[in-house]
N, C-alpha and C positions, 0 to 999 in steps of 0.2 A: 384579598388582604395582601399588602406588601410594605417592604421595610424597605427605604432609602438610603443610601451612605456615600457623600458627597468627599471625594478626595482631592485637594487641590486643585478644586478645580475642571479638569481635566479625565482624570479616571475615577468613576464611583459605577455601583454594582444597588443592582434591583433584585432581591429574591420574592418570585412569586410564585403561591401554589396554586393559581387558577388553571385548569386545565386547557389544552390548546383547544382547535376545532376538528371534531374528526370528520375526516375525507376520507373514501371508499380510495382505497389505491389498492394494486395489483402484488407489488413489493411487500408494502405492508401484510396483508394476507397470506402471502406464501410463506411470509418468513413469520409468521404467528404460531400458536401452537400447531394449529389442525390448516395446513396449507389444501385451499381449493383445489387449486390445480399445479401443476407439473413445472415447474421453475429449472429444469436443469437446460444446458442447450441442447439444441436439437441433432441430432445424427445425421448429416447428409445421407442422402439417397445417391448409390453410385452409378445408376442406373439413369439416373434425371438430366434434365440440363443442368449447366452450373452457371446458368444466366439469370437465376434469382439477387431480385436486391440484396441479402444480406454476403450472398457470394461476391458481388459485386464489391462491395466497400470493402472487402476484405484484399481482392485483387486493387485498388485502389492505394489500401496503404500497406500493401507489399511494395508496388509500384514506389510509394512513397519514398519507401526506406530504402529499396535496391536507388534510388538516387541521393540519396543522402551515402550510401556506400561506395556511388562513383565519387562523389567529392571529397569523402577521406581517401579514394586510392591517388586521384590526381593529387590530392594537397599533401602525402605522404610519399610520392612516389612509386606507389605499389602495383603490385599487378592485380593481387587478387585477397582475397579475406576468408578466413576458414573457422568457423562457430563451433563450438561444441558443449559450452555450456548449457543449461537445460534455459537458465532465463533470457541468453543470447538469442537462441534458436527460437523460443516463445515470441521475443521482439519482431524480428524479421520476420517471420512469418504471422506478425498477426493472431497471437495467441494460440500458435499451435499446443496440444498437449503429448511434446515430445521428450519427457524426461525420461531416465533409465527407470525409474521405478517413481513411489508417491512424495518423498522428500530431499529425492539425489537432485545434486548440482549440477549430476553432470546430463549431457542430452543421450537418447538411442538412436542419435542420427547423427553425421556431422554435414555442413552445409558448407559451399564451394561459390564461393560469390567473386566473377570477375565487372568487368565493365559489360560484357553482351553476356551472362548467362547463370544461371541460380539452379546449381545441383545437388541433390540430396543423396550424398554415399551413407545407406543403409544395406540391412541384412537382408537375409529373404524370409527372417519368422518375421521380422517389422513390416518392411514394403508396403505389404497389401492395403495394412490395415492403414498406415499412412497417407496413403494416394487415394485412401477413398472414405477414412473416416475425418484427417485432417487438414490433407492439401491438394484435394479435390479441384481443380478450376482456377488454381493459383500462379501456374505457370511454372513450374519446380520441374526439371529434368532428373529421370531416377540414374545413377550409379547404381548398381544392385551388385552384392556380395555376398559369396555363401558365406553365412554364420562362423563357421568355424577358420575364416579366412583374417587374415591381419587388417583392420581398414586404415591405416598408415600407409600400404602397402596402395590402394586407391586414390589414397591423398598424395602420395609421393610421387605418383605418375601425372595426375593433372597439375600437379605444384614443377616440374622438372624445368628448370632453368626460369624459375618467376621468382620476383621477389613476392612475397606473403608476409601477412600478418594474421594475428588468429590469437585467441581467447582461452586456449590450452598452451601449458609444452608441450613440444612433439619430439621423440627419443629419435626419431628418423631424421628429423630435421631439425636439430635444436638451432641453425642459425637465424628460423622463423624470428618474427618480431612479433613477442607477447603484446599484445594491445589492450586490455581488458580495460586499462583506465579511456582510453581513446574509442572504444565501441560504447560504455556505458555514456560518454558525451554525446554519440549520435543518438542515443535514445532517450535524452532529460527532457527534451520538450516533447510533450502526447501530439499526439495527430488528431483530428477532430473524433475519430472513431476511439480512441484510445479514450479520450476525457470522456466519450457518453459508456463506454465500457464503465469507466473506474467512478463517473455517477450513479450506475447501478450496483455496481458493488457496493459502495459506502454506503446506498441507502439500507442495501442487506444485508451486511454489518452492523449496522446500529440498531435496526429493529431486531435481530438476533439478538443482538447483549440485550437489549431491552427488556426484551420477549424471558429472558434467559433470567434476567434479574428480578422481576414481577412474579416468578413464577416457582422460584425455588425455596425448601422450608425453614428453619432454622435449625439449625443443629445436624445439617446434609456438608460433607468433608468438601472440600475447594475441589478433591478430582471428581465426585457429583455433579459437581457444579460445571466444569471445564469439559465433561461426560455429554450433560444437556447442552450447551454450548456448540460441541462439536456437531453431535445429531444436527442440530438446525444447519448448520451451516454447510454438512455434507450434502444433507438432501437439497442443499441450492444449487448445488454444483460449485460448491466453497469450499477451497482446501487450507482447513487452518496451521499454517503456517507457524506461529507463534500462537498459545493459549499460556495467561497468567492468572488463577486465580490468587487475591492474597486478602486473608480473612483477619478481621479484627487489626491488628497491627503489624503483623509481619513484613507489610510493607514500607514499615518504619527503621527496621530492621536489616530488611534488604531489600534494594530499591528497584531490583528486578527478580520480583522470587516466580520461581516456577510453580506450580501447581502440589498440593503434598496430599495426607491426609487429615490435615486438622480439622476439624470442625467449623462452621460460622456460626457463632453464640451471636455477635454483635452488630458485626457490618463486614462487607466485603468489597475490595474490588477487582472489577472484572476485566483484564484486558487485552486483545486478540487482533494479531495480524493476515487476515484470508485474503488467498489469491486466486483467481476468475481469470480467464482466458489469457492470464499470463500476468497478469495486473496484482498487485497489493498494495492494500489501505488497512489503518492503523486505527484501533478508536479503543478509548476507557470508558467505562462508567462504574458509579459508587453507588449501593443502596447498604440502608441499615434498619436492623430492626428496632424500631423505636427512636426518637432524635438523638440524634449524636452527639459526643460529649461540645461544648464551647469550644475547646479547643482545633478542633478537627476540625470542626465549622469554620472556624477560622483559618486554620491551614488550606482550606480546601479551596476558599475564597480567596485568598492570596494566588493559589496554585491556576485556577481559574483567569485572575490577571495578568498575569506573566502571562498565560498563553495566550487572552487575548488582545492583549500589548504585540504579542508575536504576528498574530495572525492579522494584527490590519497592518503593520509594518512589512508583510511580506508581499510587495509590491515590484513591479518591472524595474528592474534595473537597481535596487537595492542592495547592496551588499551583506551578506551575511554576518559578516563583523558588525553593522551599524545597528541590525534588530538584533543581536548578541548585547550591544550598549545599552541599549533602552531598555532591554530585560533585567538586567541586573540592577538599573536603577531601582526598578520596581520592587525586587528582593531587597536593594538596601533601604530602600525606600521605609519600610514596613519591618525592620531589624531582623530579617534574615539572610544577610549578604553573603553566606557561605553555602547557601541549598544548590546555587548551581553547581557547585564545583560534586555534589553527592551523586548527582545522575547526568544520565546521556540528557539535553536536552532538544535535541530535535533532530533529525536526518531527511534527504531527499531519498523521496521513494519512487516507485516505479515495476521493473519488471525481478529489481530483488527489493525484498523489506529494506534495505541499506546500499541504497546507491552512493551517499556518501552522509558520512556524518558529519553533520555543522558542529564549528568546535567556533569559539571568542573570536579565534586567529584563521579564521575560513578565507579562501581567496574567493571562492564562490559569489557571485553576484546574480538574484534570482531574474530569471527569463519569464515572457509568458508563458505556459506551459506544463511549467516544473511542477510537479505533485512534492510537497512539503509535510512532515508530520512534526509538530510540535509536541514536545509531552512533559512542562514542566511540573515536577514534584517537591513537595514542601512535608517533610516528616513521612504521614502514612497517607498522606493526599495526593491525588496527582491529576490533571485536566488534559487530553490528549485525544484529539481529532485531525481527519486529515483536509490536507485543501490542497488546491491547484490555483498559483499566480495564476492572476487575469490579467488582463490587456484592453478591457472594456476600460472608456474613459471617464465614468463616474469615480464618485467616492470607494465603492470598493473594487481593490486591489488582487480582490481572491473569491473564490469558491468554494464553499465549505464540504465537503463531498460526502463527509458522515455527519451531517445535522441531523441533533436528537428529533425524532418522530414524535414519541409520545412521553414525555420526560420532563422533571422539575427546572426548572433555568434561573442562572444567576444571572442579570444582565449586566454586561461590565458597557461603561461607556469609556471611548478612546479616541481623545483629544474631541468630543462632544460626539460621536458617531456610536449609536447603540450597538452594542457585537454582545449578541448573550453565548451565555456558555454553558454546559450540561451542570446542573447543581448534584444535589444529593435525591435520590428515592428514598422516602421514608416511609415503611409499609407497618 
């Protein structure tokens, strides 16, 4: 059974409850309740060759990015570049997992990148485990310091009459040149490894919420909920980064609530940002107990359009300003011309949740490559998945990285081109 609704034309939406066709997949299963088998990544062996395919791509696009760092030092006139961010250092190296601890910003390493050489100034409690659980076969020369030693005092020596740029301030050398807006550019577009990285993440992202939504009771508190949530998502080898549950309407209320202890009497939504080998993707979904009021129906499907109004406009070489235009028609379109202004609506993502946020007045113009999170909200509704512009020459412009697996669909049509979008779970 399904209902029609023809919108000028141009944009109208299908909601259908037939179920899709289930496929034996790997993802799907592990990120289910009772996962088969072992989903985290695997531990290098220090002891093996590091001439395995997966070591290999990995040296590959290190290789990648140590040349895209010659070309910022030539076109800057630099000598050298010094990371120490936790998402910096993740980048360059290929998703290493070198942060100070599970949510710091900052790295337990700092990294030393000229035109011939990529050195790693760590301690001697770090080193080991680095050189041979991280960056094993990658080509990284060690700097080693004892622990209790200054590592400025490391950097200060290899940095001695160079000019530098780098991603912290440094008390030693404050005349460095902070670059953090000029390193997150070398990193907007993914390298091929990067996009099959962050398809497997969003496919395990969204069967988690899924998984997460189909399965929880009523009258279980939003941190219950954000509880089960997390479980799936750690034993993937998924660090959530961002969890929001917001029950009934709070998220009418505030348009980004964190997780509390209220109850879910009615409906809930569920929405979580996890990061994988250095990578984050963004995705919502709504279920409710029993159909939802008309109205929220209606917000939801509104909310739904706007996003995928966004998502086939998010195309090479388009400007962020221009699918900012066309969005807000869609809001005045439908007599809510003031929802945008209530929320973030969308950010390029990548190696942090917020590489930059798209605002109306964006100078941004989208690349192939760019991972994009759209996430327009209308009241207590909100539709938000993540995509990566494409460069293929058909009709579509993008890849949707967190498509719903097993989930109800509104189908929105844009400019006659079907783009469905995650509806409502009504259990």
């Amino acid at each position: 059974m399904s209902t029609e609704l023809h919108i000028g034309g141009s944009i109208g939406w299908t909601a259908s409850d037939e179920p899709p066709t289930e496929v034996y997949d790997r993802v799907l299963e592990t990120a289910a309740d009772r996962p088969a088998e072992d989903s985290l990544p695997d531990v290098p062996d220090p002891a093996r060759d590091h001439g395995d395919a997966e070591r290999s791509l990995r040296r590959q696009d290190v290789e990648l990015k140590h040349r895209r760092v010659r070309e910022f030092l030539d076109r800057s006139g630099l000598d050298a570049l010094v990371l120490g961010r936790a998402d910096s250092i993740a980048w360059f190296t290929s998703g290493g997992d070198l942060a100070q601890d599970y949510a710091s910003d900052n790295g337990a390493i700092l990294l030393f990148i000229n035109r011939n050489c990529r050195a790693v100034i760590a301690d001697n409690v770090q080193s080991s485990r680095i050189f041979e659980e991280e960056l094993a076969g990658l080509g990284f020369q060690l700097k080693e310091r004892p622990w209790f030693d200054d590592p400025d005092r490391v950097v200060a020596e290899l940095c001695h009459n160079k000019r530098v740029a780098g991603d912290l301030l440094s008390e030693c050398r404050p005349q460095w040149r902070r670059s953090l807006d000029a390193i997150r550019e070398l990193r907007r577009r993914l390298t091929p490894l990067e996009r099959q990285r962050l398809r497997e993440l969003g496919r395990t992202l969204a069967t988690a919420v899924e998984a997460t939504c189909r399965n929880f009771d009523r009258g279980e508190r939003e941190a219950d909920v954000a509880g089960h949530l997390a479980h799936r998502l750690i034993r993937e080898g998924v660090a959530p980064v961002d969890l929001r549950v917001a029950s009934d309407d709070r998220l009418a209320r505030f348009r980004q609530p964190t997780f509390k202890a209220a109850p879910i009497l009615k409906k809930a939504t569920v929405a979580v940002t996890g990061r994988r080998h250095g990578l984050c993707a963004s995705v919502t979904r709504t279920v409710s107990f029993g159909p939802p009021e008309p109205e929220f129906r209606s917000n939801h499907t509104l909310a739904a359009m706007v996003d995928a109004t966004c998502i086939f406009f998010s195309r090479p070489g388009e400007p962020v300003s221009e699918v900012f235009r066309r969005a807000r028609r869609i809001y005045e379109k439908f007599d809510a011309p003031h929802e945008w202004t209530l929320d973030y609506q969308g950010v390029l993502t990548g190696y942090s949740p917020r590489e930059a946020l798209l605002t109306p007045d964006s100078p941004i113009t989208l690349e192939p490559g760019m991972a994009v999170c759209w996430s327009p909200s209308v009241a207590s509704a909100r539709s938000e998945d993540t995509i990566v512009v494409d460069s293929r020459g058909d009709s579509r412009g993008f890849e949707v990285v967190t498509a719903a697996q097993d989930w109800p669909m509104v189908e929105v049509a844009v400019k006659g081109y079907p783009l469905p979008r995650p509806g409502i779970l009504e259990r």
